[in-house]
Every structure is written in C-alpha cells, then in structure tokens.
N, CA, C and O atoms as a Tripos MOL2 file, in Angstrom:
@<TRIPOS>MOLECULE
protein
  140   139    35     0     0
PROTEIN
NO_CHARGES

@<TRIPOS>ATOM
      1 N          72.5310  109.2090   57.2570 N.3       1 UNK1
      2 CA         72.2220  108.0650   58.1350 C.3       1 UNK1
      3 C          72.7610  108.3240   59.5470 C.2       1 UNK1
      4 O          72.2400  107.8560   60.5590 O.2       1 UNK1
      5 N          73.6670  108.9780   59.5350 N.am      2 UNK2
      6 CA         74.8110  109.1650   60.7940 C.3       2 UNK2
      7 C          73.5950  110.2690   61.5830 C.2       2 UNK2
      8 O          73.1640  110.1180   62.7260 O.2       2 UNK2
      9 N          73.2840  111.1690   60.7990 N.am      3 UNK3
     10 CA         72.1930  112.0400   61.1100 C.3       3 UNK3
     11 C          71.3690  111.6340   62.3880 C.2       3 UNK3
     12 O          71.3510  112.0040   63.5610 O.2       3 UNK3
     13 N          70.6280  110.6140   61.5530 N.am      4 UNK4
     14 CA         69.4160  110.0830   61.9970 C.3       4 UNK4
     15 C          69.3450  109.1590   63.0950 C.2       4 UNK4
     16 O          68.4570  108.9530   63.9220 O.2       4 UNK4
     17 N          70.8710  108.4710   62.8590 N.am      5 UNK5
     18 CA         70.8820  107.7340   64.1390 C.3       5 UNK5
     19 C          71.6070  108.2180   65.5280 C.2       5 UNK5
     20 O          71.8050  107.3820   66.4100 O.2       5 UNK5
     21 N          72.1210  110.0150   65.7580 N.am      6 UNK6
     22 CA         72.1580  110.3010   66.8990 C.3       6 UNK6
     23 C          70.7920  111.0450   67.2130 C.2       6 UNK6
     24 O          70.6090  111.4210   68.3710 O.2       6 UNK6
     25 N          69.6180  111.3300   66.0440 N.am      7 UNK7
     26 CA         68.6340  111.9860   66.8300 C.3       7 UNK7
     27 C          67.7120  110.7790   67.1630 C.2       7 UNK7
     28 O          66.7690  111.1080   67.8830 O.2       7 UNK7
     29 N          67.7470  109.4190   66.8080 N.am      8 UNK8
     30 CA         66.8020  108.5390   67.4380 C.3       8 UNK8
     31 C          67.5780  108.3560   68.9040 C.2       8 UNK8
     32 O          67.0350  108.5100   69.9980 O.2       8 UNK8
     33 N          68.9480  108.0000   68.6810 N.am      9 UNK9
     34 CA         69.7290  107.7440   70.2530 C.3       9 UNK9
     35 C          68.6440  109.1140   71.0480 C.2       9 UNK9
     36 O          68.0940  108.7710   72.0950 O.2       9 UNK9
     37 N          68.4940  109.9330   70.7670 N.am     10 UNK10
     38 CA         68.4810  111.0590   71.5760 C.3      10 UNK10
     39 C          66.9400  110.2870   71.8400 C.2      10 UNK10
     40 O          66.4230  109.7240   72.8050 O.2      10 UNK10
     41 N          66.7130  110.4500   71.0800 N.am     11 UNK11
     42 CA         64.9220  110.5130   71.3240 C.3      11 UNK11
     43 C          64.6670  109.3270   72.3550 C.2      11 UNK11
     44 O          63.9680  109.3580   73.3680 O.2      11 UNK11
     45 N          65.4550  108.2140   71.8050 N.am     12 UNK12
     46 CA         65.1850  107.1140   72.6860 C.3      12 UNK12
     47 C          65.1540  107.4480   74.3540 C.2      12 UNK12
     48 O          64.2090  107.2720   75.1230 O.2      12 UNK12
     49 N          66.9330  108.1610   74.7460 N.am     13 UNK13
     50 CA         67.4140  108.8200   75.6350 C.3      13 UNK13
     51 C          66.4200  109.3060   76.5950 C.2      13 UNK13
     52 O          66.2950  108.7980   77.7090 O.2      13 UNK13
     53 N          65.5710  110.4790   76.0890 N.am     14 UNK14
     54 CA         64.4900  110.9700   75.9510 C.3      14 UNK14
     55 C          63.1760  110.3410   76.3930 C.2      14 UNK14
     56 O          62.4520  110.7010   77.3210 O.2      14 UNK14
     57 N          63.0520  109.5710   75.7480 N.am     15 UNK15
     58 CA         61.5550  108.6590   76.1410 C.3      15 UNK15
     59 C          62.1310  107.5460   77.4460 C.2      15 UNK15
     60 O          61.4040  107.4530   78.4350 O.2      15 UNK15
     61 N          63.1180  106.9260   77.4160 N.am     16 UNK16
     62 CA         63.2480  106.1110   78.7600 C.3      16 UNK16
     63 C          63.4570  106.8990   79.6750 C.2      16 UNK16
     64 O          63.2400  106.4930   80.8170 O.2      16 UNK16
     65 N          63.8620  108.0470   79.5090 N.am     17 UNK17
     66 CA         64.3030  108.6720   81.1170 C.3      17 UNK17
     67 C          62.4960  109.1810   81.6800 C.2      17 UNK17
     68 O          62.0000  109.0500   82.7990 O.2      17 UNK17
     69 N          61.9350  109.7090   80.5380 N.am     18 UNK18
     70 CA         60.6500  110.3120   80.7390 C.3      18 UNK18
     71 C          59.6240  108.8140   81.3080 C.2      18 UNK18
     72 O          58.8310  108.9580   82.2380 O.2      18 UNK18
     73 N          59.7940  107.4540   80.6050 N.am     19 UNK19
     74 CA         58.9630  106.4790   80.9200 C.3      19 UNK19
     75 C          59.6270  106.2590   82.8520 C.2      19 UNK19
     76 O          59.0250  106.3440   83.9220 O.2      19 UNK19
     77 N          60.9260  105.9940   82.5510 N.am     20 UNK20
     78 CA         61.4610  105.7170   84.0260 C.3      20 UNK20
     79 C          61.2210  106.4980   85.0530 C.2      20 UNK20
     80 O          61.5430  105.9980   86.1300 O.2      20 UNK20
     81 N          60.7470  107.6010   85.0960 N.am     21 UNK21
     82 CA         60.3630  108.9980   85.8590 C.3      21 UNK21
     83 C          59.0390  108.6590   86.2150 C.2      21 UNK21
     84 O          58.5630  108.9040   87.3230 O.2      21 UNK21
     85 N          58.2520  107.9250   85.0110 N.am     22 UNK22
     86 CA         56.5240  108.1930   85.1830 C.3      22 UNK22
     87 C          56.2930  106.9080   86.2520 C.2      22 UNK22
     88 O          55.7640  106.9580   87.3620 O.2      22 UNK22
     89 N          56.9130  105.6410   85.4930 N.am     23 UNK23
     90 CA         56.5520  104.4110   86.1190 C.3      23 UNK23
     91 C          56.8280  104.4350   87.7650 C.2      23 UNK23
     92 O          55.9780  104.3450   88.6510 O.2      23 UNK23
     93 N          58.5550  104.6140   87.9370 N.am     24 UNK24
     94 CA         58.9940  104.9450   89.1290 C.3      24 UNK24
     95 C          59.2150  105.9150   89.8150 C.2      24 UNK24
     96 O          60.4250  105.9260   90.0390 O.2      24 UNK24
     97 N          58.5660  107.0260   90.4410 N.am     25 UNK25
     98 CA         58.8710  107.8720   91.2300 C.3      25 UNK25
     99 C          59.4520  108.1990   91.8690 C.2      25 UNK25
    100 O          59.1240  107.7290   92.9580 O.2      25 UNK25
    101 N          60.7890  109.2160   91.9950 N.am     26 UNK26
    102 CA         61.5120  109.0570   93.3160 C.3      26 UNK26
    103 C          60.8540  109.2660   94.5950 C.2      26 UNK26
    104 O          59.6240  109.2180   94.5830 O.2      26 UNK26
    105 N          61.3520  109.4530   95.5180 N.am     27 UNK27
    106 CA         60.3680  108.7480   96.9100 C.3      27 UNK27
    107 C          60.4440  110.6950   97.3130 C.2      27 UNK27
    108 O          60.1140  110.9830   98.4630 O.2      27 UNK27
    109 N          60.8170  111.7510   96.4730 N.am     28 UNK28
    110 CA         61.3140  113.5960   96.9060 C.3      28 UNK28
    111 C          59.9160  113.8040   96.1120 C.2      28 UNK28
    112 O          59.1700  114.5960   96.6900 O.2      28 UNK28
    113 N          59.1570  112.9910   94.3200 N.am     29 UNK29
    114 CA         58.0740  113.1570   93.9430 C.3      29 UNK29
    115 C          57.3520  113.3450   94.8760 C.2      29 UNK29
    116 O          56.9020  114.3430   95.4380 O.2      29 UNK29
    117 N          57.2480  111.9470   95.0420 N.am     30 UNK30
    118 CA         56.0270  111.0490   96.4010 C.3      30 UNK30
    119 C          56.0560  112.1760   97.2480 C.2      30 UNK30
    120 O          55.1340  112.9680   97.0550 O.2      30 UNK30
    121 N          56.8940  112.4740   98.1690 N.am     31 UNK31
    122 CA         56.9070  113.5050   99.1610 C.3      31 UNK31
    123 C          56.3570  114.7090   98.6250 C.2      31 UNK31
    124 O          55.4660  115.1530   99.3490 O.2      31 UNK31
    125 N          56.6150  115.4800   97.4670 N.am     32 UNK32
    126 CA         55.7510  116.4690   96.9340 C.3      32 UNK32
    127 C          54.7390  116.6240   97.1240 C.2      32 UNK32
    128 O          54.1040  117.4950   97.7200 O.2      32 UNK32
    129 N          54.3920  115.3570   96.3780 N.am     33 UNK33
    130 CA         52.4110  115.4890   95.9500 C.3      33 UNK33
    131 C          52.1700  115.0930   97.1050 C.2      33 UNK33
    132 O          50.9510  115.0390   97.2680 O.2      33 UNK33
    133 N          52.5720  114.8740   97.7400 N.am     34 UNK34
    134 CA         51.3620  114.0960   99.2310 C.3      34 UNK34
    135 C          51.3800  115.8620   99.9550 C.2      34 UNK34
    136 O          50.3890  116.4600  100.3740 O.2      34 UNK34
    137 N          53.0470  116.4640   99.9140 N.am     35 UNK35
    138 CA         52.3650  117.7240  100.4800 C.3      35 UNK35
    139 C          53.1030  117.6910  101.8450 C.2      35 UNK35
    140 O          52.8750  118.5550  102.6920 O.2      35 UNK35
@<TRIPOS>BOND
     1     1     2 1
     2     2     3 1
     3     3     4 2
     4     3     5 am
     5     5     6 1
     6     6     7 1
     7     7     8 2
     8     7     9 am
     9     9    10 1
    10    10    11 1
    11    11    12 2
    12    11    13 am
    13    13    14 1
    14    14    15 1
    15    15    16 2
    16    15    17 am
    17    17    18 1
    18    18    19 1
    19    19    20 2
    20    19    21 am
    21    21    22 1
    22    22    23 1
    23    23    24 2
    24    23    25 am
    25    25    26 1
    26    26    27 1
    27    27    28 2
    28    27    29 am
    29    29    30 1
    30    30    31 1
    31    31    32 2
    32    31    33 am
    33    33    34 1
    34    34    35 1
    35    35    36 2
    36    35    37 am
    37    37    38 1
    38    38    39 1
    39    39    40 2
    40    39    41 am
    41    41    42 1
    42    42    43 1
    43    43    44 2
    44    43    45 am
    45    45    46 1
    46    46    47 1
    47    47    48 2
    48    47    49 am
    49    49    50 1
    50    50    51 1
    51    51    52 2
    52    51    53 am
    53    53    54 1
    54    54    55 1
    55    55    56 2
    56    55    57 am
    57    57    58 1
    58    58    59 1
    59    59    60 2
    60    59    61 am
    61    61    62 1
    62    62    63 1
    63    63    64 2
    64    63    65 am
    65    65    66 1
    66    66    67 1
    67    67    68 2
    68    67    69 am
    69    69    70 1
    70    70    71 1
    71    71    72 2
    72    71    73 am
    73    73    74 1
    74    74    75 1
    75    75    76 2
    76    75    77 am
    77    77    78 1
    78    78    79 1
    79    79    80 2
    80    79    81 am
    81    81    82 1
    82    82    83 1
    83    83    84 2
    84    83    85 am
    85    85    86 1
    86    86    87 1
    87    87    88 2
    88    87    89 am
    89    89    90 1
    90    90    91 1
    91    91    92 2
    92    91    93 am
    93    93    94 1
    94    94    95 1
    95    95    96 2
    96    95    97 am
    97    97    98 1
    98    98    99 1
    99    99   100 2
   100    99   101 am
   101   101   102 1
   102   102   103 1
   103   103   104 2
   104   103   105 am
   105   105   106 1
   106   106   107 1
   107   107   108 2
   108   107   109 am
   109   109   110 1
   110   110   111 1
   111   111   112 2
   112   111   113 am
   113   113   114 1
   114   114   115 1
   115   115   116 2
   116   115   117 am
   117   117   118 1
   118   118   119 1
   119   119   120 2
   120   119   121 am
   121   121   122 1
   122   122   123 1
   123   123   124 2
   124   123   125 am
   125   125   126 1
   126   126   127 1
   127   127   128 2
   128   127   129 am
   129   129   130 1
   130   130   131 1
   131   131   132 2
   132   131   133 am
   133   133   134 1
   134   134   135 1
   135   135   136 2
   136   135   137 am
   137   137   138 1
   138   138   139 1
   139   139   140 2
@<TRIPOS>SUBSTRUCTURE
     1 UNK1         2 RESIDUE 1 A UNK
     2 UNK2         6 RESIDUE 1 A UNK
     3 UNK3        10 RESIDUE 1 A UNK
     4 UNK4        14 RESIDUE 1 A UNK
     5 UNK5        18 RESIDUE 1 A UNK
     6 UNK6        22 RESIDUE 1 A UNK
     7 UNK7        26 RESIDUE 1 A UNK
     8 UNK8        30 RESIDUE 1 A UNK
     9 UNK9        34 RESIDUE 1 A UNK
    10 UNK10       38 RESIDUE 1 A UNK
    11 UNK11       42 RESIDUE 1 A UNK
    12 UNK12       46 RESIDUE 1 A UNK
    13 UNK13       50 RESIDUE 1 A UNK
    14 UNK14       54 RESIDUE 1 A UNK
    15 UNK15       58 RESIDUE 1 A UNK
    16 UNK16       62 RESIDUE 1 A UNK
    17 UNK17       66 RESIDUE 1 A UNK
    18 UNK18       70 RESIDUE 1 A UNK
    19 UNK19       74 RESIDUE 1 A UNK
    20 UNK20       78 RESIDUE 1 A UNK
    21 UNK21       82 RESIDUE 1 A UNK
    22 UNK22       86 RESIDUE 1 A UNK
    23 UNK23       90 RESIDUE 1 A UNK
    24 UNK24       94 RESIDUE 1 A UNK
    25 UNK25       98 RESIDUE 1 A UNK
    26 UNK26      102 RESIDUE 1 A UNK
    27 UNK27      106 RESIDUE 1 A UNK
    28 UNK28      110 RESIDUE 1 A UNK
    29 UNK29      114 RESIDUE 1 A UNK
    30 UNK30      118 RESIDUE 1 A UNK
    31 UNK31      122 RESIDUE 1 A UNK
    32 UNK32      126 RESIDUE 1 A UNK
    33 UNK33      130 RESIDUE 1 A UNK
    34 UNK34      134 RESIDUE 1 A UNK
    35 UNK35      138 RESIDUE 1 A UNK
C-alpha cells in the first residue's frame, strides 16, 4: 500500500506540474514561440 501511494503522489506530482505548464505559460514560452 505504502508502495502505491508514493507512486500515485508521484504521478499526481507529475500531471499538475505538466497541466500547470500547458494551461499557464511562462511569459520565456510565449517569448519562444512567437520567435
């Protein structure tokens, strides 16, 4: 059980940093893609 619940922490970890990245862009992204 102990297992399972640091690889969901992780995963979770994982998926909000990846959702928080997509939704909000830092403004160095923005500057990228525009070029």
């Amino acid at each position: 059980e102990i297992h399972i619940a640091m690889t969901d922490l992780m995963a979770r970890r994982l998926t909000g940093e990846n959702t928080i990245s997509w939704r909000d862009p830092t403004p160095q992204t923005k500057q990228m893609i525009s070029g």
